[in-house]
N, C-alpha and C positions, 0 to 999 in steps of 0.2 A: 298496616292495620287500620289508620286513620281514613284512608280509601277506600277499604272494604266495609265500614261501618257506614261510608256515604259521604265523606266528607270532602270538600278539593285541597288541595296541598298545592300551590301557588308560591313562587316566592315574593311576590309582589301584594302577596295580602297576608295581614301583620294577625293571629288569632289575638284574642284577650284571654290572658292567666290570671285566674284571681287566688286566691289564698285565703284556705280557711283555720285558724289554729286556734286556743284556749284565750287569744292576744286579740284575735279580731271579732266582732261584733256579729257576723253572718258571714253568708254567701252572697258574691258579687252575680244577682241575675242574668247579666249579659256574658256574662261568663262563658267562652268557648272551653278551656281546660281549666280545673279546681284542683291546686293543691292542697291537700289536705291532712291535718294529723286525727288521731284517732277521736278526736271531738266532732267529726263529721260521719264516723259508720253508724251512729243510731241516731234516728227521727230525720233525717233528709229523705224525703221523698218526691222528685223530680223526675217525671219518665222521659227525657229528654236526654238523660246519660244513656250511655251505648258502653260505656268499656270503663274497669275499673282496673290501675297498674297499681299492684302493691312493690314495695321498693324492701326488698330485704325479707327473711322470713317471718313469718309470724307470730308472734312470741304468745297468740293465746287461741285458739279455735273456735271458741265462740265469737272473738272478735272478727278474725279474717270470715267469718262464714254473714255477721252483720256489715261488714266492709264489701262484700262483694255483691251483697242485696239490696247494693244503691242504684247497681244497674239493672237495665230490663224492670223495672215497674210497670212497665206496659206488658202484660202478654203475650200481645202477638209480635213482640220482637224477640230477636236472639243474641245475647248480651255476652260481652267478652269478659275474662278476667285475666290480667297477665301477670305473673307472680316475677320478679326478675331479681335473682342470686346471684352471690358470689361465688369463689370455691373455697370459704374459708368459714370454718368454727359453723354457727345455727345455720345458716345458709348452706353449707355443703351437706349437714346432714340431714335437711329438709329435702334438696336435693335426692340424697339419696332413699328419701321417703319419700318421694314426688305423690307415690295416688294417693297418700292420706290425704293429699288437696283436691283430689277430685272425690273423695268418697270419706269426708274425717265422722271422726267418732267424737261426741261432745261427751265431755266427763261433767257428773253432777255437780251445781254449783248450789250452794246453802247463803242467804243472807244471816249476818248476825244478829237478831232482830233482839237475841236476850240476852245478846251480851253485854257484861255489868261496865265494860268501856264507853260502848255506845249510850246505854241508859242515861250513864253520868254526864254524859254529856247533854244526851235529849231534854234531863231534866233542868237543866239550867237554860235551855230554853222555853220550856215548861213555866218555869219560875219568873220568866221575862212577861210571858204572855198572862198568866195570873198579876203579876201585877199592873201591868197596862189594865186590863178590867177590874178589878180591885179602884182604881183609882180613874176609872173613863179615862181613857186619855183620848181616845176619838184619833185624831189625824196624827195626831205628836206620838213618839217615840222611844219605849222603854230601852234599845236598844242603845240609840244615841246618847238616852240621857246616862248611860250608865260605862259610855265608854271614853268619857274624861272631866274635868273640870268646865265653870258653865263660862266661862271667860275665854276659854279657849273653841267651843261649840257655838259660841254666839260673837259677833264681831260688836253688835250693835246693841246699847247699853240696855234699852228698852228690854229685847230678847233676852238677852243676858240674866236680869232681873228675873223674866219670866221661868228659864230653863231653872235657874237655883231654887227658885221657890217648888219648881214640879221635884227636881231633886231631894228637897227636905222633905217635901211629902213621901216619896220613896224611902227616906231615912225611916222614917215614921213608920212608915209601915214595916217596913223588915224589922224595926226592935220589937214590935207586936210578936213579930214572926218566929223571933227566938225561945217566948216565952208560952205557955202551954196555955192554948185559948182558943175562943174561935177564928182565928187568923190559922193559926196551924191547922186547926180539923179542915176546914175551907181548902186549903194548897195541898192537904194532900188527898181530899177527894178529887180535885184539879190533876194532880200530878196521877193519880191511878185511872181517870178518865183518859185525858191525854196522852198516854203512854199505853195506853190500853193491855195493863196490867192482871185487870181483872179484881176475883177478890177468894179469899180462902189460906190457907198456911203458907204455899208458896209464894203467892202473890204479898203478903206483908212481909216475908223475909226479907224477899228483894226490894220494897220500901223502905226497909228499916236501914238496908246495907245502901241504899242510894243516899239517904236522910244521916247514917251517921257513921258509918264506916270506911276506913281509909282504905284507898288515897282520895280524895278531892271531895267528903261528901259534905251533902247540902248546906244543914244545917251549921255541922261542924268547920266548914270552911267558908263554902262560896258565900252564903247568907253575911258573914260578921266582916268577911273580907270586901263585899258591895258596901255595906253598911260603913265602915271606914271610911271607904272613899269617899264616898257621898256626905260625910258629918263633915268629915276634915277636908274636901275637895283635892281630895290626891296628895295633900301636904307627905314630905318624904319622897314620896315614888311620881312625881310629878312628870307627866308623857312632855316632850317636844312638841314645840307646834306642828312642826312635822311630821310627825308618829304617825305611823300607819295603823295603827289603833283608833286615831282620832279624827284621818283623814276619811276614813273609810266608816267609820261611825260602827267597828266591832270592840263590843265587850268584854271584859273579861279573859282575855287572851291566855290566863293562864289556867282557864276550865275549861274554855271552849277554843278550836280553832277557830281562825280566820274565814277557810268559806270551808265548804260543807265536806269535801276529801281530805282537805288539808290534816297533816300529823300534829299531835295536839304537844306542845311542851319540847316540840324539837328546837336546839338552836338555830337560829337563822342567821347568814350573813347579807350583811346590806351592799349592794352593788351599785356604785357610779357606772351609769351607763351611757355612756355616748349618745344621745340622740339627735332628730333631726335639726338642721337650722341652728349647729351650736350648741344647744340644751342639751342640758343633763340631766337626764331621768332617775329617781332612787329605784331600784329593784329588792326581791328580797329572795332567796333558796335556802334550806335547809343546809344546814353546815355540812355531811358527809355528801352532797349532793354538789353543792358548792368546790366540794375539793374535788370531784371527782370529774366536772364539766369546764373548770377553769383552771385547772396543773396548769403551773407554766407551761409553755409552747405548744397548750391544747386551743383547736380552732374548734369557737362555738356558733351557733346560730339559732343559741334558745331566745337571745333579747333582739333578734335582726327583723324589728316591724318594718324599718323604712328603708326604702333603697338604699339612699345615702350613709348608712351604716346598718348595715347586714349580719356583718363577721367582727366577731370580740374576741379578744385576749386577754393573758395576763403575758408579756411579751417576757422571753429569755433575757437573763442578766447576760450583763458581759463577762464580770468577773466566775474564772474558772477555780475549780481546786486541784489538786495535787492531782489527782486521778483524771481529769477532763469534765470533768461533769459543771454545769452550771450552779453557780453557788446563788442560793434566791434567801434574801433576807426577808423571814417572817413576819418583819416586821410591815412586806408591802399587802398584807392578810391581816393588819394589823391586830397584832398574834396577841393573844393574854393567854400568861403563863395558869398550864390547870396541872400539872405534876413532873414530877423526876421519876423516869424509871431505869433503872440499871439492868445493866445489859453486859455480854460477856466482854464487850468494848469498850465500857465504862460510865459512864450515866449521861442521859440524854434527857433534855428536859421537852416538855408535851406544850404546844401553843393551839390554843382555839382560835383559828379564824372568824372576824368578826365584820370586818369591812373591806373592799377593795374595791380600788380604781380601773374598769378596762379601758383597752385601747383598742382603736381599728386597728383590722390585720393590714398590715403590706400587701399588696396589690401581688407581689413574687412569691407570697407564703400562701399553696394549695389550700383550701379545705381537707386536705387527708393529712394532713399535720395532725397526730395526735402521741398523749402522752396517757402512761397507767401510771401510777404510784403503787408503792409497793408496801403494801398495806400490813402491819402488824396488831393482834390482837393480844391484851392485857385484860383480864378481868379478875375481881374482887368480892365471892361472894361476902355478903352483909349479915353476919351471923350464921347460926349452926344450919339451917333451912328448916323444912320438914320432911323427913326421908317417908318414901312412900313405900308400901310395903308390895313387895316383890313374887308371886308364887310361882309353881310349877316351874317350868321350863326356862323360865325368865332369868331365874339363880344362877341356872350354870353361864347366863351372859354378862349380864349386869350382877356386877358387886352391889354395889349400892346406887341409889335415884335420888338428890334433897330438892325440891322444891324450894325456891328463894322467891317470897312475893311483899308487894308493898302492903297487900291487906294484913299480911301478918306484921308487920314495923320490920321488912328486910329487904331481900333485892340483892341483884349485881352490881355492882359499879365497873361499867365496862370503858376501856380507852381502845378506838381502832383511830391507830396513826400510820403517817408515814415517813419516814425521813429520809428515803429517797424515789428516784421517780423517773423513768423511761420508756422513751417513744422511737418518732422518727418526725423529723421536719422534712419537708419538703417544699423547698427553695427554688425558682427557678427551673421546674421542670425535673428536678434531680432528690434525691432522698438522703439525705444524714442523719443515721443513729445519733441521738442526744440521750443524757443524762443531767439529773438534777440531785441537787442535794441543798437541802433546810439547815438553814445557820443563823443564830444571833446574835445581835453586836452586846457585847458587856464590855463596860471600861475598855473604848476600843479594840477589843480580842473580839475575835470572830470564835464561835463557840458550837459545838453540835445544839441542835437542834431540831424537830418534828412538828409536821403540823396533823392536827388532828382532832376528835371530838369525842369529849367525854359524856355520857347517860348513865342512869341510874334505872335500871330494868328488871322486869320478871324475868326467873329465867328458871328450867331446871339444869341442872350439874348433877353429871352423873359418872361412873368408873365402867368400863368393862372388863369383865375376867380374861385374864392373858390366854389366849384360844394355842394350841399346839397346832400348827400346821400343818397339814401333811407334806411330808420327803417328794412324793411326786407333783411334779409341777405341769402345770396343764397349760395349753399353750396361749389361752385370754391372756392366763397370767403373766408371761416371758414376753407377749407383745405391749401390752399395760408396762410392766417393767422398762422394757429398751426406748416406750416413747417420754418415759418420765427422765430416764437417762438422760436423752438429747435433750429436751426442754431445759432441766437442771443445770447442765456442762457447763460449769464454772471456766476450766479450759478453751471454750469456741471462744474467739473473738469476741468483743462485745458489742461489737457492730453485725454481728447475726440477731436478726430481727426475730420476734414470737414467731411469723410466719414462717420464715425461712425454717426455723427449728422442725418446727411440724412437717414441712417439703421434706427437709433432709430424713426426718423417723417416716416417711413415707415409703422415702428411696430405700431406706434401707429395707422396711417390709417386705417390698418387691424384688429386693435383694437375695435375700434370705429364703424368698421363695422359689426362683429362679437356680438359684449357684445347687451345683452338685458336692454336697456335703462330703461325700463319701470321699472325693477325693483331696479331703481336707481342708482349709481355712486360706482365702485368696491370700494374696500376696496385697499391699498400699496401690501400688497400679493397676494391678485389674479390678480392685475394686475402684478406685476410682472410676476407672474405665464403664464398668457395669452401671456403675447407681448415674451418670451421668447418662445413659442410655437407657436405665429403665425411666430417669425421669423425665427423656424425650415422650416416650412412648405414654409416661401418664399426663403430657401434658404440662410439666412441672418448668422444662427449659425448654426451650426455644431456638436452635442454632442460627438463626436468622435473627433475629431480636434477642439477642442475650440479655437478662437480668442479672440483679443484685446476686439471686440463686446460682448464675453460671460462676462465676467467684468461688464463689465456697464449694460447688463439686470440682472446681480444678487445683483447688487450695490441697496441699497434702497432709497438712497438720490436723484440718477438719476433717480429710477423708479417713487417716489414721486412728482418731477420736471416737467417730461414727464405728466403724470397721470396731474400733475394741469394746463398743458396747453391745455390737450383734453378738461377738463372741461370750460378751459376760451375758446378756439376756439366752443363750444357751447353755450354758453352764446347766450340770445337772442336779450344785446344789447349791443353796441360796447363798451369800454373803450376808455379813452382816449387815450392813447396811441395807442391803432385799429386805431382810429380816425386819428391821425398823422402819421402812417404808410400807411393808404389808401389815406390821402391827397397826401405824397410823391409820390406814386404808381400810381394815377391818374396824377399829373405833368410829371412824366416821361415817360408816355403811351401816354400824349399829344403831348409830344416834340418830341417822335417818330413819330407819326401820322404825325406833321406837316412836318418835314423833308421829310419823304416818299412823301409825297402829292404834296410838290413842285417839286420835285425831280420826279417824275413821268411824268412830259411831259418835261422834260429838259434832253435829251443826255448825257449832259455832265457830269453830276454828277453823283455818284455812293454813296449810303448813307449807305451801311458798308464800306468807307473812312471815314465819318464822326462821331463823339464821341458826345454823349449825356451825361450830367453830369449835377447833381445839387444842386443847393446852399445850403450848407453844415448848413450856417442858417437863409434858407428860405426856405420852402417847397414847396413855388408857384413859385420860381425861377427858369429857367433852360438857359443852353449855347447847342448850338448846334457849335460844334469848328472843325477845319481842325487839323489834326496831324503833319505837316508841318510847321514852321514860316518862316513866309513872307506874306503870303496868298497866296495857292496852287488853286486858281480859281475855287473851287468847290464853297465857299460862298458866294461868289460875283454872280457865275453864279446863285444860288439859289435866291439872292435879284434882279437880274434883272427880273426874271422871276414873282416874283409877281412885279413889280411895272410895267410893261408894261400889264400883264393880271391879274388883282387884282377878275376878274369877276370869273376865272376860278378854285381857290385857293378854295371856298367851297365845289363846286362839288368834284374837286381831292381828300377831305379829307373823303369825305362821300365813293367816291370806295377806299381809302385803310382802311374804317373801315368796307367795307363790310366781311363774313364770308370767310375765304378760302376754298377752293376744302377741305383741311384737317380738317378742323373746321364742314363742314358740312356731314365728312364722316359716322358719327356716325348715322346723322340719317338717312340717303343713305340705307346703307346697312340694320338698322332697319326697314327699310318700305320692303326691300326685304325678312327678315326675319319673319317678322309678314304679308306678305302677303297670301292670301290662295288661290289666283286666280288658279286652277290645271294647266293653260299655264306654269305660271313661275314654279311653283314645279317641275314639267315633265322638263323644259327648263333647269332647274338646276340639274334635276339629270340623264340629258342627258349629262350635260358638265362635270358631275363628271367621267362618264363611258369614256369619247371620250381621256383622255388621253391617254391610253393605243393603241388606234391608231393614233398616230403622231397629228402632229404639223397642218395638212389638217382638221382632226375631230375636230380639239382644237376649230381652227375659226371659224368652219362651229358651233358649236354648240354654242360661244360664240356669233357670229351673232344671232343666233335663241331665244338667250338668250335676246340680247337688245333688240328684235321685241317683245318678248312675255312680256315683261318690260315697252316697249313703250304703248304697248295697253291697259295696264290697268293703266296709266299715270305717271310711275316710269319711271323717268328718273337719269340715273346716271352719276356721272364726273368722272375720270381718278382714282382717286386714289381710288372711289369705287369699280369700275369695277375691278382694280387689286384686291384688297381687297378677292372680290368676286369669282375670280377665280383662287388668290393662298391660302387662307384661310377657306373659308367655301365651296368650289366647286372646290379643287383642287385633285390631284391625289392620289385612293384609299379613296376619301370622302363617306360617307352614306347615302344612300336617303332619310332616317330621322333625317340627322343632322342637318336642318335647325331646326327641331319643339326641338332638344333638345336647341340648341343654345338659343333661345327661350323663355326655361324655366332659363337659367342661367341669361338672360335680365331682367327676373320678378323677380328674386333672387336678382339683381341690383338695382333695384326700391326701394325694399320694406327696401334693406339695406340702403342705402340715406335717403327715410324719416326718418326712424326710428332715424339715426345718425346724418344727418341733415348735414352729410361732401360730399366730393364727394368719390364714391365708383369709384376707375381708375381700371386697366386691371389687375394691379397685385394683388388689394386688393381682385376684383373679383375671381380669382383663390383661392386667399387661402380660401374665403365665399367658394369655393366649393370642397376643398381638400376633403371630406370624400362621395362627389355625385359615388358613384363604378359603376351608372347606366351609364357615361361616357366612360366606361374604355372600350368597345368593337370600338366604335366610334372612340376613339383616340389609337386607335391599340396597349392600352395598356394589357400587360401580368402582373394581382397582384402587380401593381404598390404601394409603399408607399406614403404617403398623398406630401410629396413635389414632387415627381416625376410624380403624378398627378396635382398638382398646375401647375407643369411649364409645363406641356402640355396643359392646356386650358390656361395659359397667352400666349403661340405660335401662339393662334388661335384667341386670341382675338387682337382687331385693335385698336389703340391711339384713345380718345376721351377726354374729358375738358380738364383741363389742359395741358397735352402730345400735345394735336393737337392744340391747342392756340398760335397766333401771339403775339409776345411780343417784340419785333424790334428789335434794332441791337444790338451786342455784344460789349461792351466794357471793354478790360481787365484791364483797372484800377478801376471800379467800387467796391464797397462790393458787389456785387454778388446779389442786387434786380434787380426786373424785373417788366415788366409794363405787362398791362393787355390790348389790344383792347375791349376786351369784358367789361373791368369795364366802359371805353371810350363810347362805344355805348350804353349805361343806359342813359346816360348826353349828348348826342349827339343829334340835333334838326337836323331832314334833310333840306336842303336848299333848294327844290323843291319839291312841293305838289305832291302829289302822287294817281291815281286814278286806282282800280284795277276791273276788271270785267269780267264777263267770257261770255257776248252777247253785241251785238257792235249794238248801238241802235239810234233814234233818242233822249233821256233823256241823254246817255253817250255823247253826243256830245255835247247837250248844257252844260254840266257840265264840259265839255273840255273846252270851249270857253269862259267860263267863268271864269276858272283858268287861259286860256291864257293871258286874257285882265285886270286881276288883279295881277296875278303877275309875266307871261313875260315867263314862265316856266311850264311843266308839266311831272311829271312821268309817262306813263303806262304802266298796269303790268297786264298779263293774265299766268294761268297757261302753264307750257309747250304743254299739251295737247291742249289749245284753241289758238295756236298760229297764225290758220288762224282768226281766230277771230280779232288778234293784227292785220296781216297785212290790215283786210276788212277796220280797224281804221284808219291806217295810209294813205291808199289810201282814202277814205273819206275824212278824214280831209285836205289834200292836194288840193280836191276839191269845198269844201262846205267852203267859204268864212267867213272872222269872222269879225264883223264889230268896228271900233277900229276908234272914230269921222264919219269924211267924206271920210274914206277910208276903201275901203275893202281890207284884208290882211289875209296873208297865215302860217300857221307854218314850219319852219324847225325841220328835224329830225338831232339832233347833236349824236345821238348815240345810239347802239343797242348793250344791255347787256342778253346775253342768255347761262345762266350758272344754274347748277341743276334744281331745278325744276319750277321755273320760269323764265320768258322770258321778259324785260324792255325794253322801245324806250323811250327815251326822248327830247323832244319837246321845243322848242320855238320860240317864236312872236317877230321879234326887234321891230316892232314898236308899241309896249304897252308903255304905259307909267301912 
């Protein structure tokens, strides 16, 4: 690639790599290759780059879309981008999204600009900048003067003298401040200036709650708490000279952060860090941040600025415990005790990490050395909360909703620990499963122990109503089921790796979809035999380089294991334990739901900030928590939002459980696939041939494409139409590769019922690793059976599981996941719904009669009959509905026209 962009590749001429990250100062000019983290995709503008590699999937679309717009700045060149995956977790299933990187969709982003988190903070520096003017200070420093003693900010007695004397004037002025005068009226026409508040009822509410309402307001706190320190010069809470508070000349660290992203009030740990020439540099991380980049026998390279030490650790003890595991005394975190919590194994006590020493890694210890802790959640709400009130639809899901926040004097007290912890080291070229376990010395006894970090947080806690399940089970749910199985399996070895788990619930997939049921349940050998052969064919092993994987499919105790949980994820009725895993999975599908749904017409929040977690022993329990203590005003802004529109909280829940553009791709593109209209045939194997003449024939034929689509009433969304024209009608495609496609859909069928699992993209492929009738199609030459597999998993596009909404990611979780789709089974919609394809005098009484009994109407006409919807809505606008002694009109609150139907929905205020 480096060739084709122009450049020579020589081995006798050395490039320059510079490196750009949040640690270094700029970009090196002479630069041949920049590596860089994401502090380099906005405001670089260089047209001298040619190629942009991103390393791993994306984790944001606005970002990878400003990441990749560092290249080509010049117009008349043509700029590369190279995305480079794994096959494992976001990388595979980006992977198997691949054209949303050629064609993504940016979802709406909102700044918080009023929320009462951010304000509280902006005003305190507000308050800095008001008194710098108040008092001239000209070049000198309200900041500095206010973030230590003047003995400590000044070396030289002279200065010293002068910083105190500027400090008492500071003093002086804040006791004005406290008391009601023109020093107050002055800072708060400052504070609504500079904060550009405005002026009127809302505008002083939110003054008044910045100036004296909890947590951290102005008056009430920051103001008497600067004042302190400044009268008394820190006496009591006196900083180190070393304090990174004083080194760095920040204020107030417990109102404001350190720089401008940074989490306000999180613990931080302090990190001896290795650096160049001997020295030792202090560092500082967030304590769950801290545990989660430095677990023992995790290889980091967040503090690696200088060659000479790159790679940090917290190195593996030697001493082991009963079970193998490395025993790591808390004490090298140097742990302060924050609770006891009991447990069914008897009580364990909580340490907060507060400091620690790393070390360079060994020269023999990979970079892919790493370690998870396995994280447990404890929370405590702080009084009864405020329970929010509930209607319609919402009842039959949620029991109740309490609201726990600091503005009210309450909150959660939450502890996420870990007390034990497992990876894999890699030594030497080679891989061993480790385990760790957290112990403390008392009166020399070694003792359980965890480490982990306690906050005091907004949060809501809420119950869901125990939902009845249905008896029949649908096959999402049986393959969900069988991979949480293998994940789980207490049984496997414990030297079977996360990854491996996921291989083996792979194999079995394609297991399950392959074997002939009919004639009953294999035998320990021929499955082994099988899953060791389908997972040649996806790729998985290797006969030639056998892995860790080849082990475990020859193992029989693992194949045995696997093997009884295909049969239990076929079972026709659940167990109990199914039973208690789907209740978990539907509370947590709900708590996302409900988050999103509020959150959806409120600005201010953004709901991957927000951590969904649940009651460890309650399964109808769930916290919806801020990651911040104090309350960061995303929860609060969530709880105002229904108790001022409680109307609007149903409707919201019902559009975020509708299907997404991704959800509904599958069957998008199979209506196009199984269509036989000869417009669309022709229309698609016109846009197969037009690439070959530019990016002009591409439109021109993909336009011709939606009109001949439109007319026979297919209509498609975004990520079909991409689908469409880089996958089955992209360049060098066959004008009968729709009908074979086709037949590989009826191959899917018949392998689902039969299995009774879901048959996904990749299990698909290997069902057709030995079809040779593909091979001219996918421009293969004699391909072997996996080199044919992964050419038709290329071509084929995420559907059930893969393209399924499951909400937001929390990395302290075990690693389940919710279901929308298990949500929309138990889900009642909140407004009747009347659908028809001729707009009549019968459809209109049948309108009006929904309207006047229950205030609300859906209508829904096919895409194609959508004059039909409008002749409705204009009608109904005019033909009065009679409601007592008044004649009365409906409102249209909104028009939803996404695939292949088209919604308006309606309603009557004055119903009653």
């Amino acid at each position: 690639m480096a060739e084709q962009l122009g450049h020579e590749i020589d081995g006798d001429v050395q490039k320059r790599v510079g490196r750009t990250s949040s640690q270094d100062s700029g970009v090196a000019v002479d630069a041949d290759v920049v590596v860089a983290t994401a502090s380099l995709e906005v405001g670089f503008d260089d047209d001298r780059v040619g190629a942009v590699l991103q390393h791993k999937a994306p984790h944001d679309v606005a970002q990878f879309l400003q990441r990749k717009g560092r290249a080509g700045r010049n117009p008349a060149t043509r700029p590369w981008t190279v995305v480079v995956l794994s096959d494992w977790g976001r990388d595979r299933e980006a992977w198997d999204a691949y054209d949303a990187l050629f064609s993504p969709v940016v979802p709406p982003r909102s700044l918080p600009l009023d929320n009462l988190y951010v304000l509280r903070i902006q005003a305190v520096y507000s308050l800095l900048d008001w008194l710098a003017r108040e008092l001239d200070y000209g070049k000198s420093s309200t900041w500095a003067d206010a973030s230590g003693p003047a003995d400590l900010l000044a070396s030289e007695e002279r200065w010293r003298q002068i910083t105190a004397d500027r400090q008492a004037r500071l003093a002086t002025l804040l006791t004005s401040l406290l008391r009601e005068g023109p020093e107050r009226s002055s800072f708060v026409r400052h504070l609504r200036r500079s904060l550009a508040l405005g002026t009127g009822p809302a505008a002083d509410a939110t003054v008044d709650k910045v100036l004296w309402e909890a947590p951290r307001p102005l008056i009430g706190a920051v103001v008497p708490t600067l004042r302190r320190r400044l009268v008394d010069q820190w006496q009591g809470e006196r900083p180190a000279s070393d304090d990174a508070g004083v080194r760095t000349r920040t204020p107030l660290r417990d109102f404001v952060p350190g720089n401008l992203f940074d989490e306000l009030l999180v613990p931080d740990v302090e990190f001896q860090v290795p650096w160049a020439r001997g020295d030792v540099h202090v560092e500082h991380l967030p304590a769950l941040r801290a545990i989660r980049e430095f677990l023992p026998g995790n290889v980091s390279r967040h503090f690696g600025v200088w060659a000479s030490s790159k790679r940090h650790w917290v190195s593996l003890s030697a001493r082991m415990d009963s079970e193998g595991r490395h025993a790591i005394d808390v004490a090298r975190f140097g742990g302060m005790a924050v609770d006891e919590i009991t447990t069914a194994d008897g009580v364990v006590r909580i340490y907060a990490p507060t400091r620690v020493t790393l070390e360079p890694v060994p020269e023999e210890i990979s970079d892919a050395s790493s370690m998870r802790a396995d994280w447990i959640f404890h929370a405590t709400p702080l009084g009864a909360g405020t329970k929010l009130a509930l209607s319609g639809a919402l009842k039959g899901m949620f029991g109740e909703v309490a609201a726990h926040l600091h503005s009210q004097g309450g909150g959660v007290r939450v502890l996420r620990y870990a007390e034990f912890g497992q990876g894999v080291l890699w030594e030497s070229g080679k891989s061993t499963p480790v385990g760790i376990r957290f112990e403390s010395q008392v009166s020399e006894m070694w003792e359980r122990a965890a480490l982990g970090v306690e906050i005091h947080v907004d949060a809501l806690v809420g119950r869901v109503v125990a939902p009845d399940f249905e008896p029949e089970l649908d096959a999402v749910e049986r393959t969900e089921w069988l991979r949480d199985l293998v994940r789980d399996d207490a049984s496997l070895p414990p030297e079977v790796s996360t990854f491996e788990r996921a291989a083996l619930a792979d194999c079995a997939e394609a297991f399950a979809a392959v074997w002939d049921w009919s004639a009953g349940s294999p035998s320990g050998t021929v499955f082994l035999d099988e899953i060791k052969r389908v997972a040649t064919v996806l790729g998985l092993h290797d006969p030639r380089n056998p892995g860790t994987l080849s082990t475990w499919l020859d193992d029989v105790s693992v194949g045995d294991a696997v093997l009884l949980h295909v049969v239990a994820a076929r079972s026709a009725i659940r167990s109990e334990t199914w039973e208690s895993w789907l209740t978990r999975r539907f509370t947590l599908s709900a708590a996302h739901a409900l988050v999103h749904a509020i959150a959806s017409g409120n600005s201010h929040v953004d709901p991957e900030d927000l951590l969904v977690d649940l009651d460890p022993d309650d399964p109808l329990k769930f916290f919806i928590s801020e990651q911040s203590p104090g309350g960061s005003g995303q929860v609060e802004a969530l709880t105002l939002s229904v108790i001022e529109e409680p109307e609007r909280l149903p409707m919201a829940l019902a559009d975020v459980l509708r299907p997404t553009d991704l959800e509904r791709l599958d069957e998008q593109v199979r209506m196009v696939v199984d269509c036989s209209d000869p417009g669309v045939l022709q229309a698609v194997s016109h846009l197969a041939d037009a690439w070959s003449g530019g990016h002009d024939d591409v439109r021109c034929a993909t336009e011709a494409l939606d009109v001949a689509l439109e007319a026979t009433g297919i209509v498609l969304e975004h990520p079909a139409k991409v689908a469409l024209t880089t996958r089955l009608a992209g360049p060098g495609a066959s004008p009968d590769f729709l009908a074979e496609v086709r037949e590989w859909l009826v191959r899917r069928d018949h392998a689902q019922e039969s299995s009774g699992l879901e048959v996904g993209p990749r299990t698909l492929a290997a069902l057709l690793a030995e079809r040779s009738e593909a091979d001219v199609m996918l421009h293969l030459d004699t391909p072997d059976e996996p080199k044919r597999a992964r050419a038709i998993a290329n071509v084929l596009w995420p559907w059930g599981r893969l393209a399924r909404s499951n909400g937001s990611f929390n990395p302290f979780s075990d690693g389940s996941s919710g279901s929308f789709a298990l949500l929309r089974q138990h889900w009642q919609a909140p407004v009747p719904s009347l659908e028809f394809s001729t707009w009549n005098d019968e459809q209109r009484d049948a309108v009006h009669v929904l309207l006047r009994d229950k205030g609300e109407v859906m209508l829904r006409t096919r895409s194609a009959d959508r004059r039909e919807l409008r002749a409705a809505v204009l009608d109904l606008h005019t033909a009065p509905i009679e409601v007592g002694p008044l004649w009365c009109f409906p409102e249209v609150l909104g028009i939803h026209d996404r695939g292949s139907f088209v919604e308006v929905r309606m309603i009557l205020r004055e119903s009653w």
